[in-house]
mmCIF entry with sequence, helices, sheets and N, C-alpha, C, O atoms, coordinates in Angstrom:
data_MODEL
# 
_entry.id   MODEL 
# 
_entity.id                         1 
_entity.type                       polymer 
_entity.pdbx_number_of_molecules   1 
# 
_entity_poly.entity_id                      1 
_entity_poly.type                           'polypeptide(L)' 
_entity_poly.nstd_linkage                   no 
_entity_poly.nstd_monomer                   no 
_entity_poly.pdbx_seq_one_letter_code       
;(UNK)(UNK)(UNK)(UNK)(UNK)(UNK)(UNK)(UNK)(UNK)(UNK)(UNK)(UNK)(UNK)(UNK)(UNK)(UNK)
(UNK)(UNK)(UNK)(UNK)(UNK)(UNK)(UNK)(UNK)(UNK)(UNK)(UNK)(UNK)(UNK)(UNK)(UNK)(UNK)
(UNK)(UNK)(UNK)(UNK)(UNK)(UNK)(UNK)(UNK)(UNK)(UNK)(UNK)(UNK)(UNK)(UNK)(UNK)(UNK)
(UNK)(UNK)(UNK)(UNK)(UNK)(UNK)
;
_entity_poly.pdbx_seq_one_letter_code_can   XXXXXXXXXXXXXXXXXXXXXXXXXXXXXXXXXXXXXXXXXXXXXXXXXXXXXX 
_entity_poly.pdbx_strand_id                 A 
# 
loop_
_entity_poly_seq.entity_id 
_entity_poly_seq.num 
_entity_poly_seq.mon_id 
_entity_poly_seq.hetero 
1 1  UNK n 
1 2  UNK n 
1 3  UNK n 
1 4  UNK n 
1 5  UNK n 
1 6  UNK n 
1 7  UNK n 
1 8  UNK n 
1 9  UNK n 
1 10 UNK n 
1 11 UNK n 
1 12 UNK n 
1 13 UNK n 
1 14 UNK n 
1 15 UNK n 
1 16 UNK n 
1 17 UNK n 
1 18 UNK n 
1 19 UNK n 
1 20 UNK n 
1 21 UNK n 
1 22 UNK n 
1 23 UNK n 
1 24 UNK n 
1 25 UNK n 
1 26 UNK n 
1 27 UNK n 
1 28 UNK n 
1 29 UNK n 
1 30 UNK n 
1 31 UNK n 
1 32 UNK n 
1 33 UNK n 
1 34 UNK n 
1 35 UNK n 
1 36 UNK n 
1 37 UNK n 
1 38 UNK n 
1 39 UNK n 
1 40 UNK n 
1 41 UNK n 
1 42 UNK n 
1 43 UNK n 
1 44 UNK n 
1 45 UNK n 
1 46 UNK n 
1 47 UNK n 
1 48 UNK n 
1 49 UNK n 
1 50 UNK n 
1 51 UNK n 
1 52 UNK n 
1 53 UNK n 
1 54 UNK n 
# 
_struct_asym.id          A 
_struct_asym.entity_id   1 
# 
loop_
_struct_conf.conf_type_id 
_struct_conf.id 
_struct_conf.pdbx_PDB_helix_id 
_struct_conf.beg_label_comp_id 
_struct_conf.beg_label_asym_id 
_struct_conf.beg_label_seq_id 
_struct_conf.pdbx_beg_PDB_ins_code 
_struct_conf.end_label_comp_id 
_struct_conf.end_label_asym_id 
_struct_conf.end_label_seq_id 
_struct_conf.pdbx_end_PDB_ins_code 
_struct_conf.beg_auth_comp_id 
_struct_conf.beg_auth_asym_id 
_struct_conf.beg_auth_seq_id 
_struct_conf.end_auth_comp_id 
_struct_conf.end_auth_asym_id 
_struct_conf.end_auth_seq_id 
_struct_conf.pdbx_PDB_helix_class 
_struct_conf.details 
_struct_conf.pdbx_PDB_helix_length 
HELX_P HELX_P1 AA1 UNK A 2  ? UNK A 9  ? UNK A 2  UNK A 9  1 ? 8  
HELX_P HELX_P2 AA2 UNK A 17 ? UNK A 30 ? UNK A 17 UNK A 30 1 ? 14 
HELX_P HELX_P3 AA3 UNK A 32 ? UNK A 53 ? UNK A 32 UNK A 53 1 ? 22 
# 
_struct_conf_type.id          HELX_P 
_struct_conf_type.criteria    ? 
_struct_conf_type.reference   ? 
# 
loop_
_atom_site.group_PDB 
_atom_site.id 
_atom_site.type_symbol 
_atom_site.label_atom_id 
_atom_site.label_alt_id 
_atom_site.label_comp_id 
_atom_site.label_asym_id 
_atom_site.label_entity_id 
_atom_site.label_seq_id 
_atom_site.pdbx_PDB_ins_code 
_atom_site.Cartn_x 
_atom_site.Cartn_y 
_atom_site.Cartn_z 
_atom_site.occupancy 
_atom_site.B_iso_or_equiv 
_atom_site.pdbx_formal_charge 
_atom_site.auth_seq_id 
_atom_site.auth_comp_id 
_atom_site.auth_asym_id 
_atom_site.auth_atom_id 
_atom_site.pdbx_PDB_model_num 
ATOM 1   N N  . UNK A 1 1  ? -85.212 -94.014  26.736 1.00 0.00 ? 1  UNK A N  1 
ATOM 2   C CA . UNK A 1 1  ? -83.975 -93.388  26.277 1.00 0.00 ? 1  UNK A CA 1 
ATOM 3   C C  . UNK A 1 1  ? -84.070 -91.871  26.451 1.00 0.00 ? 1  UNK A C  1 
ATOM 4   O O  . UNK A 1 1  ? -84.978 -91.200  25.961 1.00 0.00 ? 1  UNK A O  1 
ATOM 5   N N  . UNK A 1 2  ? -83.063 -91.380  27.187 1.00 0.00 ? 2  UNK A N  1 
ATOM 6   C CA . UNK A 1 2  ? -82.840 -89.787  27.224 1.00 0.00 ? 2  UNK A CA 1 
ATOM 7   C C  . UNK A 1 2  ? -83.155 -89.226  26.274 1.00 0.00 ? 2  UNK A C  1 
ATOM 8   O O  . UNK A 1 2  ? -83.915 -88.259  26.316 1.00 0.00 ? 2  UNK A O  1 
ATOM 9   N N  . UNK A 1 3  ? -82.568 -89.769  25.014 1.00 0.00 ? 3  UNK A N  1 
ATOM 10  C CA . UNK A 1 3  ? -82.077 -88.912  23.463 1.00 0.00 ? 3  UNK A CA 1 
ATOM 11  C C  . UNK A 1 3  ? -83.630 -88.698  23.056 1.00 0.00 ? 3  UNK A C  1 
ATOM 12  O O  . UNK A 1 3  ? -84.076 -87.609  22.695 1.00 0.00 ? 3  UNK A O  1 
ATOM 13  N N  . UNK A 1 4  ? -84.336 -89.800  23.155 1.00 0.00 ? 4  UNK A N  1 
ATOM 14  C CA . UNK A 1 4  ? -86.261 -89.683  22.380 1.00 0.00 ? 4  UNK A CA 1 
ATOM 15  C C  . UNK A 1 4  ? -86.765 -88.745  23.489 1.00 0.00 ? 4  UNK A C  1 
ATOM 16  O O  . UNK A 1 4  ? -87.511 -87.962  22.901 1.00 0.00 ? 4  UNK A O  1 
ATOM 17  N N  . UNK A 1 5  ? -86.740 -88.449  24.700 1.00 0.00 ? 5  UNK A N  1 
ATOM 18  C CA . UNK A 1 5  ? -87.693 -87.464  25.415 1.00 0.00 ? 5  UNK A CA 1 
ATOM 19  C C  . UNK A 1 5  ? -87.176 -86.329  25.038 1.00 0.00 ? 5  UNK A C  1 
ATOM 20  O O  . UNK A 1 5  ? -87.928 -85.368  24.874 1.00 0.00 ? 5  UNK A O  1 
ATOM 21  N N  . UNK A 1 6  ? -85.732 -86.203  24.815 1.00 0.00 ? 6  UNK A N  1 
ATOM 22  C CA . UNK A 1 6  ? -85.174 -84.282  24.459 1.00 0.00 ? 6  UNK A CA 1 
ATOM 23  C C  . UNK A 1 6  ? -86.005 -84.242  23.310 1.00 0.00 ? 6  UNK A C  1 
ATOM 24  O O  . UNK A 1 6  ? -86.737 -83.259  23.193 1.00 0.00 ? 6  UNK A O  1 
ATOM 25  N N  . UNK A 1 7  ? -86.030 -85.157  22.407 1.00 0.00 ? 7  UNK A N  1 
ATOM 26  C CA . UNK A 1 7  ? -86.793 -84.731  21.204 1.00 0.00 ? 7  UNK A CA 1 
ATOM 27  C C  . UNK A 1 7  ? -88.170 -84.922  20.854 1.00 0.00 ? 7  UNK A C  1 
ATOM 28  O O  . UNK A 1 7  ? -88.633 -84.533  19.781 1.00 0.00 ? 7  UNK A O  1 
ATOM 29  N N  . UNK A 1 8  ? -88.843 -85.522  21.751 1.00 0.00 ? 8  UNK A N  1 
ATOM 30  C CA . UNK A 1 8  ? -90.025 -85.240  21.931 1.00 0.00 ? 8  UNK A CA 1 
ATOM 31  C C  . UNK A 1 8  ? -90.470 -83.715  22.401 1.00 0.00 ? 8  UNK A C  1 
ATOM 32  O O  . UNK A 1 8  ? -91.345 -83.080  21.812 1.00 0.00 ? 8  UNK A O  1 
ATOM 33  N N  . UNK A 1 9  ? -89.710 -83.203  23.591 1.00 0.00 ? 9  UNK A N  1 
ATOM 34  C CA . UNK A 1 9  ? -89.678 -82.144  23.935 1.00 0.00 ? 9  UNK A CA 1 
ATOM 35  C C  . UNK A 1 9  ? -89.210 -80.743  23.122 1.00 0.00 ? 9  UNK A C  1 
ATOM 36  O O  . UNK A 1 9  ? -89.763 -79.644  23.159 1.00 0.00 ? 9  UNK A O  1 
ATOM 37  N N  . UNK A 1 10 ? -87.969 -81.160  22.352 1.00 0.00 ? 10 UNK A N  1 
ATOM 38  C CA . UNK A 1 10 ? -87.803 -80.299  21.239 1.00 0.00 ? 10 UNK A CA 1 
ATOM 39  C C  . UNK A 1 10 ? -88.552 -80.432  20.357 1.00 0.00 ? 10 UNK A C  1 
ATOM 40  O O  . UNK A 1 10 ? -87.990 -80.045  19.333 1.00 0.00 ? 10 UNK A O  1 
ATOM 41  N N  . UNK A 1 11 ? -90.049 -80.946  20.053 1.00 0.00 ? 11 UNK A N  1 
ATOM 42  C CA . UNK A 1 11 ? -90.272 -81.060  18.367 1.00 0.00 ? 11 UNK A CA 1 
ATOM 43  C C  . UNK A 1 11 ? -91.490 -80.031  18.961 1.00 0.00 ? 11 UNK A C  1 
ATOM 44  O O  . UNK A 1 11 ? -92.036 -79.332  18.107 1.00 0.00 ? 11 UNK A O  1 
ATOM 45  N N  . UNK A 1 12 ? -91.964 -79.887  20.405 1.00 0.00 ? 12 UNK A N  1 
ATOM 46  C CA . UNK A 1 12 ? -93.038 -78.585  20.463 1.00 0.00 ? 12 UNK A CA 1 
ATOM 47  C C  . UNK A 1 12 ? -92.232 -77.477  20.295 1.00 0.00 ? 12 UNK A C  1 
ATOM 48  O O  . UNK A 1 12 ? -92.998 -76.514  20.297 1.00 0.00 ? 12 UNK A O  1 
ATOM 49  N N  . UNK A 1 13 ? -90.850 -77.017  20.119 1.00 0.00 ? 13 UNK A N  1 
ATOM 50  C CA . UNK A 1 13 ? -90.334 -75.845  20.836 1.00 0.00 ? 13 UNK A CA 1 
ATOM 51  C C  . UNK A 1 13 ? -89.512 -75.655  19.050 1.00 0.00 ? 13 UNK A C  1 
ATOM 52  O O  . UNK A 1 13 ? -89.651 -74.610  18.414 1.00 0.00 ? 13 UNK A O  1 
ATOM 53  N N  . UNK A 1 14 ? -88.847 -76.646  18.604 1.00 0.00 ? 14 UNK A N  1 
ATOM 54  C CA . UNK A 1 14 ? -87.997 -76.135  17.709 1.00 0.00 ? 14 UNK A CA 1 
ATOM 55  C C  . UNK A 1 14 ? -88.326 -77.267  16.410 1.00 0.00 ? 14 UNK A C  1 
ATOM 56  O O  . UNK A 1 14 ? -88.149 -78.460  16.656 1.00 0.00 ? 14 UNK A O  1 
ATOM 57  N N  . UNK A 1 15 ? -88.644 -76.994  15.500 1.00 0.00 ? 15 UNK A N  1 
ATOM 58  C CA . UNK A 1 15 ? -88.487 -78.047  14.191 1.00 0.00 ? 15 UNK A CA 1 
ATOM 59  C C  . UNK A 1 15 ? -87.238 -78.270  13.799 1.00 0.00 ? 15 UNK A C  1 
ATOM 60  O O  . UNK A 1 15 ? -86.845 -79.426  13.645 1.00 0.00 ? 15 UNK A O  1 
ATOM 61  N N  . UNK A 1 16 ? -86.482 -77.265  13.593 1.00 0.00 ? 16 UNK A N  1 
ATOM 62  C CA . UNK A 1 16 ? -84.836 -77.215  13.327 1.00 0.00 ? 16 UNK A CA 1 
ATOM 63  C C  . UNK A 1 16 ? -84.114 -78.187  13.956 1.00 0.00 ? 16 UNK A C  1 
ATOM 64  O O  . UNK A 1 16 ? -83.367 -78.960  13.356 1.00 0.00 ? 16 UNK A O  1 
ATOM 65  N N  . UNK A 1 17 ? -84.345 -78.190  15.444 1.00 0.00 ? 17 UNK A N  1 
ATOM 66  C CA . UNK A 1 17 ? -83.661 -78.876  16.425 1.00 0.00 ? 17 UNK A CA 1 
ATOM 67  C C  . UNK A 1 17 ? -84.063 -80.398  16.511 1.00 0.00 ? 17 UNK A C  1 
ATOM 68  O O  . UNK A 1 17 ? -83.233 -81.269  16.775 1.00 0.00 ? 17 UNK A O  1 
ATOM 69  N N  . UNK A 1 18 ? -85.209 -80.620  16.303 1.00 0.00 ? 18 UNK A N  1 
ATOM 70  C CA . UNK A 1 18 ? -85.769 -81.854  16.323 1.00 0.00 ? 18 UNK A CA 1 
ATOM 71  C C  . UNK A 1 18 ? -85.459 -82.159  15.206 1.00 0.00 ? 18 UNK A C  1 
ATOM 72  O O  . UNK A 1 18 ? -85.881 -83.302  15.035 1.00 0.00 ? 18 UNK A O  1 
ATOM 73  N N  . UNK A 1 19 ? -84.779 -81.679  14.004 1.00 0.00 ? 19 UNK A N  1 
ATOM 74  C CA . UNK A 1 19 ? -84.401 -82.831  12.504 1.00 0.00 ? 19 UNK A CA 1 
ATOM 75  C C  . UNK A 1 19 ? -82.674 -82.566  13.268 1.00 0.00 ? 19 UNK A C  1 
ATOM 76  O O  . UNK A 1 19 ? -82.167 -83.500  13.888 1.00 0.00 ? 19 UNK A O  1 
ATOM 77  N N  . UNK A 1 20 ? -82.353 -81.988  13.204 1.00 0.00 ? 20 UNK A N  1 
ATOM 78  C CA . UNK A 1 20 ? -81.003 -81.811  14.563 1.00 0.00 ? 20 UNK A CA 1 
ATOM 79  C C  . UNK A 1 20 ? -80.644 -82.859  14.856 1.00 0.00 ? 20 UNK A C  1 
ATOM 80  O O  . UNK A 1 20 ? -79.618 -83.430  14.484 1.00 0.00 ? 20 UNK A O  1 
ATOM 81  N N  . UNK A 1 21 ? -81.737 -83.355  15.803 1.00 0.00 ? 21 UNK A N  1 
ATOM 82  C CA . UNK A 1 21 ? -81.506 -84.723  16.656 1.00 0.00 ? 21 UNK A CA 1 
ATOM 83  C C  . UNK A 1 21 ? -82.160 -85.735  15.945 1.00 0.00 ? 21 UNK A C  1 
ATOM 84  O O  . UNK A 1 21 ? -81.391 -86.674  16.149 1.00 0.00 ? 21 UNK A O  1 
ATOM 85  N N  . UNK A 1 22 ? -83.181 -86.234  15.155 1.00 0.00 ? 22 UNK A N  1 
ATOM 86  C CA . UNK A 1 22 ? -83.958 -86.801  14.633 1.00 0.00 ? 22 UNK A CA 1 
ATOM 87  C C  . UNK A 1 22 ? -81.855 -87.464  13.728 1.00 0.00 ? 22 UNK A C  1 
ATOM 88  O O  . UNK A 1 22 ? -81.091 -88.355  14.098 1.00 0.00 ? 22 UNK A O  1 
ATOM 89  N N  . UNK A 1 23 ? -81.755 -86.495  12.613 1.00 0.00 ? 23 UNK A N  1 
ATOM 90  C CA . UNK A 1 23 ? -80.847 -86.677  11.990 1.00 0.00 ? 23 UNK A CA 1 
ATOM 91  C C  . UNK A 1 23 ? -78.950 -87.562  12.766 1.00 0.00 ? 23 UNK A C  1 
ATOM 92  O O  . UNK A 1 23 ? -78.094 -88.304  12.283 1.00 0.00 ? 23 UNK A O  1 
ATOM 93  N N  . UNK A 1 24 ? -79.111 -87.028  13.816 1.00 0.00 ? 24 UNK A N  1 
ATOM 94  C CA . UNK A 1 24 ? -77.761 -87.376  14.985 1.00 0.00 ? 24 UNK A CA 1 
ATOM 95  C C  . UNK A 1 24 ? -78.048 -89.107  15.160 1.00 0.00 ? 24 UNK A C  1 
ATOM 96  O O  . UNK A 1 24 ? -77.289 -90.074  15.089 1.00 0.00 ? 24 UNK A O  1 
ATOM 97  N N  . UNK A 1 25 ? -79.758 -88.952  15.464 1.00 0.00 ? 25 UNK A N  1 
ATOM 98  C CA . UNK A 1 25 ? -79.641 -90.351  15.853 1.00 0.00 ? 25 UNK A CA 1 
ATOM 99  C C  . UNK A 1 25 ? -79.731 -91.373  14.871 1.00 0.00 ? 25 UNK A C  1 
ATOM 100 O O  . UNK A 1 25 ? -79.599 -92.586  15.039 1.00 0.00 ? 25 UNK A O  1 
ATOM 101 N N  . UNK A 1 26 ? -79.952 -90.796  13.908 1.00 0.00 ? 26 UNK A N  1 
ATOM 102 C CA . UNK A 1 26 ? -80.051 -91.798  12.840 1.00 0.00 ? 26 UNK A CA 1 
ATOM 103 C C  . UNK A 1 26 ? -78.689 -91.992  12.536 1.00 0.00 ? 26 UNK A C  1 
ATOM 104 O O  . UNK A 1 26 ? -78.228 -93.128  12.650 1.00 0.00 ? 26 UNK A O  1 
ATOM 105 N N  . UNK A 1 27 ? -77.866 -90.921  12.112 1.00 0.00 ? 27 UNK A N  1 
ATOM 106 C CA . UNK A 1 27 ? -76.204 -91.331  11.924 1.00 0.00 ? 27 UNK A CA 1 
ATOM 107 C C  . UNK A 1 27 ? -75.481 -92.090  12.921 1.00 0.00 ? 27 UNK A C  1 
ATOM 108 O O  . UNK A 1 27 ? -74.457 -92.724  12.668 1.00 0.00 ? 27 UNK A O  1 
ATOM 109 N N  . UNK A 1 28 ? -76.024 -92.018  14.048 1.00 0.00 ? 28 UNK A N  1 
ATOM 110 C CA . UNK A 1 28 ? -75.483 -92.672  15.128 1.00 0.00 ? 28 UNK A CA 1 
ATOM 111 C C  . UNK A 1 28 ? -75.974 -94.196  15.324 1.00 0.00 ? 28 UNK A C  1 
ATOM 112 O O  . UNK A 1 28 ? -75.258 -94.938  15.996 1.00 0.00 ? 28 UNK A O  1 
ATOM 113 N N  . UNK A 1 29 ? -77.153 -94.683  14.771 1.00 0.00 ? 29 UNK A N  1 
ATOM 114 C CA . UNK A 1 29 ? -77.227 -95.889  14.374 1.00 0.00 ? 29 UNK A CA 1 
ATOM 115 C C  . UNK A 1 29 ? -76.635 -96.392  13.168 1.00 0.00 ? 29 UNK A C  1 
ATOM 116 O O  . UNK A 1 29 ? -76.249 -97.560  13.114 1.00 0.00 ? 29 UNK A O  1 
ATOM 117 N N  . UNK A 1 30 ? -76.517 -95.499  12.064 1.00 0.00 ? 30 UNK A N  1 
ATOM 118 C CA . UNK A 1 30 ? -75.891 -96.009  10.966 1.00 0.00 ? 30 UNK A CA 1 
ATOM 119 C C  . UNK A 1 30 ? -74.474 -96.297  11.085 1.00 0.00 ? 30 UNK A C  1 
ATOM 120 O O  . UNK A 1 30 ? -73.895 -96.933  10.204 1.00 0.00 ? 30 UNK A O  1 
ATOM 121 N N  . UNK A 1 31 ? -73.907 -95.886  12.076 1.00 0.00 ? 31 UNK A N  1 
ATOM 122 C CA . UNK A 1 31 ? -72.675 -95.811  12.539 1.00 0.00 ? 31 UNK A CA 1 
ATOM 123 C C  . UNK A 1 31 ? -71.902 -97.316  13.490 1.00 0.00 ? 31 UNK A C  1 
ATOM 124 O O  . UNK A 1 31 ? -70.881 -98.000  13.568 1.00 0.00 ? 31 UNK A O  1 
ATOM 125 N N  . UNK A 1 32 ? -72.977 -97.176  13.934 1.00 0.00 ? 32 UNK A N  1 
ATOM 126 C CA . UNK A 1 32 ? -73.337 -98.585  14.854 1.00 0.00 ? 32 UNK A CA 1 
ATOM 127 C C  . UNK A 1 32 ? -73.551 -99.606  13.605 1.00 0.00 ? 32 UNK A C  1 
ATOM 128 O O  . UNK A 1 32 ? -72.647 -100.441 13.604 1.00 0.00 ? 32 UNK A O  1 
ATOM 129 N N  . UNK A 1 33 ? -74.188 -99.731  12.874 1.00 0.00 ? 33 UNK A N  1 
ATOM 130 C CA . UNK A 1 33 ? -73.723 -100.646 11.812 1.00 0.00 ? 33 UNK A CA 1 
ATOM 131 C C  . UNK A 1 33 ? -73.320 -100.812 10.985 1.00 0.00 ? 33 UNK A C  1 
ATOM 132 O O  . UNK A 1 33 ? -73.703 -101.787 10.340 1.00 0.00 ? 33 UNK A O  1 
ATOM 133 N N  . UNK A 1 34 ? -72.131 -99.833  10.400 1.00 0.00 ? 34 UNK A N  1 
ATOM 134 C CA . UNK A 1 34 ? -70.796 -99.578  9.958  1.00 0.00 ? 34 UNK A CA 1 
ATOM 135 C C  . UNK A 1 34 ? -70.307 -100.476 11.046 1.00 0.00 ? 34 UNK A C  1 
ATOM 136 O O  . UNK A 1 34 ? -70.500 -101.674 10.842 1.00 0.00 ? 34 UNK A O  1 
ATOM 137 N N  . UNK A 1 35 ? -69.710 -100.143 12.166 1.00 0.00 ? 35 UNK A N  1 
ATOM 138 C CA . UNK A 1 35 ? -69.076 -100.682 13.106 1.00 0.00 ? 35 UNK A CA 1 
ATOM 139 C C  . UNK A 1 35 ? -69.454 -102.392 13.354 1.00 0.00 ? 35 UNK A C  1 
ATOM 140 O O  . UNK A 1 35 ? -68.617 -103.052 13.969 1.00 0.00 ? 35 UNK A O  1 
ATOM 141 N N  . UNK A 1 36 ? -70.457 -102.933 12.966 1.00 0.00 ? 36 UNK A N  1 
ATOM 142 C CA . UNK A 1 36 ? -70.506 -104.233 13.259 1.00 0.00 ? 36 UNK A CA 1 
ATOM 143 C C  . UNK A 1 36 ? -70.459 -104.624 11.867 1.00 0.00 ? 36 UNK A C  1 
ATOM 144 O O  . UNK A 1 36 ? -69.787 -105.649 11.746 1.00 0.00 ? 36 UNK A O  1 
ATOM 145 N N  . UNK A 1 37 ? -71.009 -104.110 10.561 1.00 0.00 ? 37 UNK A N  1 
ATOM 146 C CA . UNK A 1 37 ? -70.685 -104.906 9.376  1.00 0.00 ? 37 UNK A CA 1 
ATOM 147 C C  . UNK A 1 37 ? -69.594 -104.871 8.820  1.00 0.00 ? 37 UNK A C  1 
ATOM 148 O O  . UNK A 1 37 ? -69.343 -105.487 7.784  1.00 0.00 ? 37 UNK A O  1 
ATOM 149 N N  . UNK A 1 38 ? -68.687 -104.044 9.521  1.00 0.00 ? 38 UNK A N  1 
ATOM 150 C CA . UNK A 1 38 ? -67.275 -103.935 8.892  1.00 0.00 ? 38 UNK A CA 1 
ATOM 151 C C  . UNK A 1 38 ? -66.496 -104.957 9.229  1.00 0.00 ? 38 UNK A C  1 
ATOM 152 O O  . UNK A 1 38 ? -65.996 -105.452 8.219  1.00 0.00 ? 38 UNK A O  1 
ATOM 153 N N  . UNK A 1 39 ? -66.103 -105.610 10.437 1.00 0.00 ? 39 UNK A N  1 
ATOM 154 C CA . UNK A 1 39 ? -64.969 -105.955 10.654 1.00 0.00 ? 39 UNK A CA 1 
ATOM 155 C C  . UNK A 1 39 ? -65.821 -107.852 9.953  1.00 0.00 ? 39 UNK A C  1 
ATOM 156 O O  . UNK A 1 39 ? -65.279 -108.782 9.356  1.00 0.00 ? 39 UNK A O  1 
ATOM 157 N N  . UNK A 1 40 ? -67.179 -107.670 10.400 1.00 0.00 ? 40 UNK A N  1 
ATOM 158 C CA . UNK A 1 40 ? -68.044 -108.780 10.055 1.00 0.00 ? 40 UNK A CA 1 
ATOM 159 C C  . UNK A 1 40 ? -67.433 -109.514 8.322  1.00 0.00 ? 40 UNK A C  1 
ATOM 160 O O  . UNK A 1 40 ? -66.966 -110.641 8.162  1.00 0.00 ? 40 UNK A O  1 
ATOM 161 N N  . UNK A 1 41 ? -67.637 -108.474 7.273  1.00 0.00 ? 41 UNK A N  1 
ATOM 162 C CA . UNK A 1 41 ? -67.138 -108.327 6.152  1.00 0.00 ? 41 UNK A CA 1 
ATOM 163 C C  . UNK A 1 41 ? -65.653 -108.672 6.108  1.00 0.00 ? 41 UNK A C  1 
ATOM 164 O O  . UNK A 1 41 ? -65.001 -109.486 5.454  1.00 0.00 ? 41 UNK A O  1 
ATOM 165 N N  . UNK A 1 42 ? -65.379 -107.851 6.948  1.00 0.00 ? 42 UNK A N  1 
ATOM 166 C CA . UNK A 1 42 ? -63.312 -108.342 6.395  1.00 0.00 ? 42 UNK A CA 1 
ATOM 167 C C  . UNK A 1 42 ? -63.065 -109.938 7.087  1.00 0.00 ? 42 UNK A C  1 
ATOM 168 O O  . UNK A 1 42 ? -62.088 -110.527 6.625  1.00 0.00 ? 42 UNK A O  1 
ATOM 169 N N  . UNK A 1 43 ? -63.782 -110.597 8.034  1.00 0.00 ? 43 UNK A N  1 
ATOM 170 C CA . UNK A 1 43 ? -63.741 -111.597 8.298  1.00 0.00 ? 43 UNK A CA 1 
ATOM 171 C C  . UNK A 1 43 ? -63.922 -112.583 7.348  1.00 0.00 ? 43 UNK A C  1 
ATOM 172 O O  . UNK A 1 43 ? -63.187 -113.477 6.928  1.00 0.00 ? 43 UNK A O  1 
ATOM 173 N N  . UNK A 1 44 ? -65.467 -112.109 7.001  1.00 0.00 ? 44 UNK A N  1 
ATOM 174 C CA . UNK A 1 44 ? -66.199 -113.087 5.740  1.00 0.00 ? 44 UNK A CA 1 
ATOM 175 C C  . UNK A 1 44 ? -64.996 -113.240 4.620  1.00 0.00 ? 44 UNK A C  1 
ATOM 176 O O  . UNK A 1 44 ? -64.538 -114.350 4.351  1.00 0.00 ? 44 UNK A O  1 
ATOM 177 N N  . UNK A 1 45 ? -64.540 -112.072 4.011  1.00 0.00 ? 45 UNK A N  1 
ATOM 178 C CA . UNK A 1 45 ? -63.377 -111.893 3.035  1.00 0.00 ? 45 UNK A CA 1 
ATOM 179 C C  . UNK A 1 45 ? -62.731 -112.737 2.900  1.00 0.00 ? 45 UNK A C  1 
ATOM 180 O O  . UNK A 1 45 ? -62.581 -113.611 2.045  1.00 0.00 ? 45 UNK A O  1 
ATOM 181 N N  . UNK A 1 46 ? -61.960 -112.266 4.534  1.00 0.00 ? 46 UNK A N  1 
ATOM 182 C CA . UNK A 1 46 ? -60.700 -113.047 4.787  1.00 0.00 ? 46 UNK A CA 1 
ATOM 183 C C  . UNK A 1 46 ? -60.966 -114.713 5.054  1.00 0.00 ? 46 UNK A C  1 
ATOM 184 O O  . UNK A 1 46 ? -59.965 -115.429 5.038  1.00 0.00 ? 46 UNK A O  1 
ATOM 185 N N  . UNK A 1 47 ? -61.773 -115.095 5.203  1.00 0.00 ? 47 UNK A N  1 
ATOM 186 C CA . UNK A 1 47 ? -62.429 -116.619 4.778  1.00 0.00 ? 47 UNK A CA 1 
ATOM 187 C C  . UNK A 1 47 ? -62.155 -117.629 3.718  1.00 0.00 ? 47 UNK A C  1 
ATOM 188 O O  . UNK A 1 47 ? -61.677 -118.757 3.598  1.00 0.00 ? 47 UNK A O  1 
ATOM 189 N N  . UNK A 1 48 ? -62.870 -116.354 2.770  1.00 0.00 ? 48 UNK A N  1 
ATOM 190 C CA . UNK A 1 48 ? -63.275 -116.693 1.687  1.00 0.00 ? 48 UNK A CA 1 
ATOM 191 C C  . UNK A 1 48 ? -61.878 -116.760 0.366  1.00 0.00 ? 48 UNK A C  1 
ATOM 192 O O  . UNK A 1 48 ? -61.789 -117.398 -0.683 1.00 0.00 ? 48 UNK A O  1 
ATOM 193 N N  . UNK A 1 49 ? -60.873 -115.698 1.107  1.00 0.00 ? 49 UNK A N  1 
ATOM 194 C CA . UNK A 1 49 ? -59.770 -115.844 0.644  1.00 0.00 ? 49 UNK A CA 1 
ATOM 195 C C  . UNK A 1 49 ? -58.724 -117.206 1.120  1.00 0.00 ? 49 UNK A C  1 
ATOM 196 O O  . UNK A 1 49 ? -57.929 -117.923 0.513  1.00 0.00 ? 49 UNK A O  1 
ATOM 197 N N  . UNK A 1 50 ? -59.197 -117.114 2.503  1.00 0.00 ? 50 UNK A N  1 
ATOM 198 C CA . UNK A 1 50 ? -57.821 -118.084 2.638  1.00 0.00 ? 50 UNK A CA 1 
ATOM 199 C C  . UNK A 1 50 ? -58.605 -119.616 2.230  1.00 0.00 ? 50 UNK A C  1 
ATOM 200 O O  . UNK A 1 50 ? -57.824 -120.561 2.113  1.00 0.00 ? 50 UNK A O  1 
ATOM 201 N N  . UNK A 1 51 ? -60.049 -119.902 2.014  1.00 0.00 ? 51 UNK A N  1 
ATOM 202 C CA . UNK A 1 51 ? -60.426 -121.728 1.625  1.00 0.00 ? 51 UNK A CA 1 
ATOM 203 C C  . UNK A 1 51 ? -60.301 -121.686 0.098  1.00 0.00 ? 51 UNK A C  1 
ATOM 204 O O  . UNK A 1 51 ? -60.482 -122.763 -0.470 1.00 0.00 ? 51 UNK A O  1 
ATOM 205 N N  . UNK A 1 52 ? -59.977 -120.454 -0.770 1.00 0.00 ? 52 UNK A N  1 
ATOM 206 C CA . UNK A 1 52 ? -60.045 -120.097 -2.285 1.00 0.00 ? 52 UNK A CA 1 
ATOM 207 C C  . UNK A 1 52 ? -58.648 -120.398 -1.901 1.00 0.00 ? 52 UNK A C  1 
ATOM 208 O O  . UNK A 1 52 ? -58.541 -121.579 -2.231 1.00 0.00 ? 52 UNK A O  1 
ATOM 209 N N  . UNK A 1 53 ? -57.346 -119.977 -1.326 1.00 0.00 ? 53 UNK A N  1 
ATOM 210 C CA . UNK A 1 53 ? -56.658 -120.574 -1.464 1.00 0.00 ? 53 UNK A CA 1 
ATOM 211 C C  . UNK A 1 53 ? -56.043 -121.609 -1.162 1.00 0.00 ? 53 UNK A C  1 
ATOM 212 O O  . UNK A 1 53 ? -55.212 -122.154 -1.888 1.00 0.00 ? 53 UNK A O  1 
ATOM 213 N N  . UNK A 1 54 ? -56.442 -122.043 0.111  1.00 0.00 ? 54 UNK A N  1 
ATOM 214 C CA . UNK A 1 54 ? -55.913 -123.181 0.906  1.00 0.00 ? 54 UNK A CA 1 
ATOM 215 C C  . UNK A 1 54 ? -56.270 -124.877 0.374  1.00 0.00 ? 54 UNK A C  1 
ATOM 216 O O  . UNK A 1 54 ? -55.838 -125.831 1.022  1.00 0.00 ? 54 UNK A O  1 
# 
């Protein structure tokens, strides 16, 4: 992955920059699973609502 060699490379040159990116990529996975447990969840919900009522 591109993103791990810049920051391999930034963690000799900048500490700042490397929690920078260290921090980006972590939100950017957490983001990534926001994005799959969400709609996952309103599915489950919406399930669980319509055999509670049906």
């Amino acid at each position: 992955m591109d993103l791990r060699r810049m920051a391999r490379r930034v963690r000799r040159d900048n500490t700042l920059e490397y929690a920078l990116v260290r921090a980006a990529m972590t939100f950017g996975g957490f983001a990534l699973v926001i994005q799959i447990s969400l709609p996952l969840g309103f599915v489950l919900l919406l399930a669980f609502v319509f055999l509670k009522n049906g």
